[in-house]
N, C-alpha and C positions, 0 to 999 in steps of 0.2 A: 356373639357374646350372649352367656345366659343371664336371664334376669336378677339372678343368688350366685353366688359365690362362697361356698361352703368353707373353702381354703382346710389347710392344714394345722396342728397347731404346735407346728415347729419341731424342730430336731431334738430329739432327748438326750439331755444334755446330764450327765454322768454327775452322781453326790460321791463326794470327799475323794481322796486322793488317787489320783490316774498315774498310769506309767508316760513319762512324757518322750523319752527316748529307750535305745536298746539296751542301757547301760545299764548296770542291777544297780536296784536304789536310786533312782532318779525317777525321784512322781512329783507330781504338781496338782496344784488343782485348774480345771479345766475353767479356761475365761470364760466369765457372763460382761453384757451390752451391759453391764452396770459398770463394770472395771473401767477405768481413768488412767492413762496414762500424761507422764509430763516429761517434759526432758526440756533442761536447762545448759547454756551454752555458751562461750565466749572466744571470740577470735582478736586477735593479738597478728597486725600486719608488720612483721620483722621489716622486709623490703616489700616494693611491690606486686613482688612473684613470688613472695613466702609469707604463710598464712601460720601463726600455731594458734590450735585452738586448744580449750578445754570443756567436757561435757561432763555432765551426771545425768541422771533420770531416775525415773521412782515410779512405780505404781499403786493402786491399790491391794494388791497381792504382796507383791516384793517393796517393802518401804523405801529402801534406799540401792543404789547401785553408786560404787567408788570414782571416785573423782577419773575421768580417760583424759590422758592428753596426747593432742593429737598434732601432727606437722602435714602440712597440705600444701603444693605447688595450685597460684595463679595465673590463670593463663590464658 
């Protein structure tokens, strides 16, 4: 090992709106280590071995994303 470590100072990280997939018109803006995500959840045991749940989530990009509900086998 050397005594300094000059390092790098990171990957250039692209200002305002990116192509995010192949699809015309679909740009986004490229995530920064600031961005937060949450995601919020709740499960509802029918039987034993039947789970339905529901979720949402949100970022600090995308505010809200709509209620998902979901059915899941226990087992």
């Amino acid at each position: 090992m050397g005594s300094r470590y000059a390092g790098t100072a990171g990957p250039v990280v692209p200002s305002g709106l990116v192509p995010l997939s192949a699809t015309p018109g679909d740009y986004g803006y490229w995530p920064r280590n600031q961005d937060r995500v949450w995601t919020v959840g709740a499960n509802f045991y029918t039987t034993p071995h039947v789970v339905s749940k529901s979720i949402t989530s949100g970022s600090t990009q995308q505010r809200f994303q709509p209620l998902r509900l979901r059915i899941g086998l226990n087992f």
